[in-house]
N, C-alpha and C positions, 0 to 999 in steps of 0.2 A: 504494500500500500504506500502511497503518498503519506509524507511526513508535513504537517504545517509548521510554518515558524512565522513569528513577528520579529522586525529589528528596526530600531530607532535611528534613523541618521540626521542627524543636524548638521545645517552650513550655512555658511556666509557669503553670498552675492549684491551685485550690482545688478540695479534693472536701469534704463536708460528709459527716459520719459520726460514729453517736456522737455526737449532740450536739457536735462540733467541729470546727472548719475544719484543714484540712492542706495547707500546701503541696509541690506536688508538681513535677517536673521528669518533662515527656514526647516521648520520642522517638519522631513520626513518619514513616514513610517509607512513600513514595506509587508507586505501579507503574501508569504509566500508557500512552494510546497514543492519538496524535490522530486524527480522526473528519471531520474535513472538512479540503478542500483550502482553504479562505479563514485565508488566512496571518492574518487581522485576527482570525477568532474563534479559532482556535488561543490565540492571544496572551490575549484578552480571556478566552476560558475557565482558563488557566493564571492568571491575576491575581485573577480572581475566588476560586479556591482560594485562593492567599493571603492574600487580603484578609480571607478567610471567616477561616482559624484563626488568623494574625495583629493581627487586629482582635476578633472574636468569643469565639474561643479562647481566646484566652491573656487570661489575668488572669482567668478567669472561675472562677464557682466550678458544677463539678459538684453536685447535688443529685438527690435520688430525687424524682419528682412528687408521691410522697404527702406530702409535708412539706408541708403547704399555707403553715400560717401561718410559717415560718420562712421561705422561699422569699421569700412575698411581705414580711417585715421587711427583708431582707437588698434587694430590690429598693428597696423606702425608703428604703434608706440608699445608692441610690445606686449599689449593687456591682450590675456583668454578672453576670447567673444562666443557668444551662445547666442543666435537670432534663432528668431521664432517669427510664425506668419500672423503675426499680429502683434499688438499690446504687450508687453511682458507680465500680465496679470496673472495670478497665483493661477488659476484655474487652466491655464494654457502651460503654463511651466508642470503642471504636475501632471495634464496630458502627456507632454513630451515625454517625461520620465516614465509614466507607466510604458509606452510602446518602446522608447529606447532602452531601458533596463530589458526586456523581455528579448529585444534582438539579441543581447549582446549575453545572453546566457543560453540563446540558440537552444534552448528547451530542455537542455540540463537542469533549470528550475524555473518553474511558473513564478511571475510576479503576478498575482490574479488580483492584488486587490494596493490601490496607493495611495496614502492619506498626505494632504499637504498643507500647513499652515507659516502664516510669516508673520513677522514686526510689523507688516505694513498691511497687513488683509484684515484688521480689525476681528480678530478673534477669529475668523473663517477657517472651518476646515474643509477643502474640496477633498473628494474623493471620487473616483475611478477604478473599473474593472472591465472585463471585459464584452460586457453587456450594453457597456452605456453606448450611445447613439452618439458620434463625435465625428458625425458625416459632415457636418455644417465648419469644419475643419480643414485649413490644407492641411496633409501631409507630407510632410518634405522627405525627400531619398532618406536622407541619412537617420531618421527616426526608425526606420526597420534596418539598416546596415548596422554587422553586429563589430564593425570597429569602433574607432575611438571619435569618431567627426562629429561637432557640434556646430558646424554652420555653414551656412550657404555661403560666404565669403569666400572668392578664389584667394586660396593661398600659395598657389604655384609660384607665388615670384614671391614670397617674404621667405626670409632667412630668421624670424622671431620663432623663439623657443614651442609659441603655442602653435605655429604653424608644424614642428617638428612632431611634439605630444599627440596631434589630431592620427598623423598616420601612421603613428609607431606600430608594428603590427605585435599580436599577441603574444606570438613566441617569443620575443627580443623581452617582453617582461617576463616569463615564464610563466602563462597563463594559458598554454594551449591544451587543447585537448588532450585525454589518451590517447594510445595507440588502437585500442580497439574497444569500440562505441558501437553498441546498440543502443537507435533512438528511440525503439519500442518499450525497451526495458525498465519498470516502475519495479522502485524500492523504497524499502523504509530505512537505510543506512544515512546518519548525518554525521558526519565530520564535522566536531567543532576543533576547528585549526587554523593557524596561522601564519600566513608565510612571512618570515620572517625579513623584511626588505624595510627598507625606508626611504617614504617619499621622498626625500631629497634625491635619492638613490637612481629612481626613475624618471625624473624630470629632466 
């Protein structure tokens, strides 16, 4: 059987609004249930989540995709950018995360359910599963690609560190798969473990 687990991730972002940057404090909390018996990608897909809002997440600054040239200044100078096809409101950010967390654990673990509240959403908590109705949404590529890209900004010609983070691929952090995966295969084995790395380590 599927194992459920709850885990709390909190972080700290930029949303860009208004011509101005805000920073924001956001509490996420993740409803999940592991997907295969291979006690290694359990692990490896739990890490990769982290790694994702830990790494990517935090510090970054939410933006609407239409801000082209502000986007791409704010990349120049260096700053992790996260555009979204719209408003950077809590409700659109925590859509993002349910579909992008789920790509990027490639079904080694269901994230089936995401709660998200911030400093700035007045006590709100949005929530999303996979039920809800989020047609009235663009969905951008990179929200189901289960690498590390958070934005529609070309980065092909910047030489800035977040442009390097976006396409590191999984293996160079050691986060790839097993060798031999069955994606049919439902277990109740959970790995609580930690690989022992530090972000500084991967950046």
């Amino acid at each position: 059987m599927n194992v459920r687990l709850k885990y709390d991730m909190p972080f700290t972002a930029g949303i860009y609004y208004d011509h101005a940057v805000r920073m924001t404090n956001y509490n996420l909390r993740l409803w999940m249930a592991t997907n295969t018996d291979i006690s290694a990608d359990q692990t490896v897909a739990f890490e990769r989540i982290k790694y994702f809002v830990y790494t990517q997440m935090d510090s970054t600054i939410f933006i609407n995709s239409s801000e082209h040239e502000q986007g791409r200044l704010f990349v120049e100078a260096g700053l992790n950018v996260t555009t979204l096809p719209g408003d950077p409101v809590d409700q659109l950010v925590g859509i993002m995360l349910y579909h992008k967390l789920n790509a990027i654990a490639e079904d080694r673990m269901t994230v089936f359910e995401t709660e998200l509240s911030s400093t700035h959403g007045d006590g709100m908590t949005y929530l999303h599963c996979e039920d809800e109705n989020t047609a009235g949404f663009v969905h951008p590529d990179w929200w189901s690609s289960p690498d590390l890209r958070h934005s529609d900004i070309d980065l092909a010609m910047s030489d800035k560190v977040v442009a390097i983070t976006q396409t590191t691929p999984w293996r160079e952090l050691e986060l790839d798969w097993s060798n031999t995966v069955d994606q049919d295969d439902t277990g109740n084995i959970v790995v609580f473990a930690d690989f022992v790395k530090q972000l500084d380590d991967t950046k």
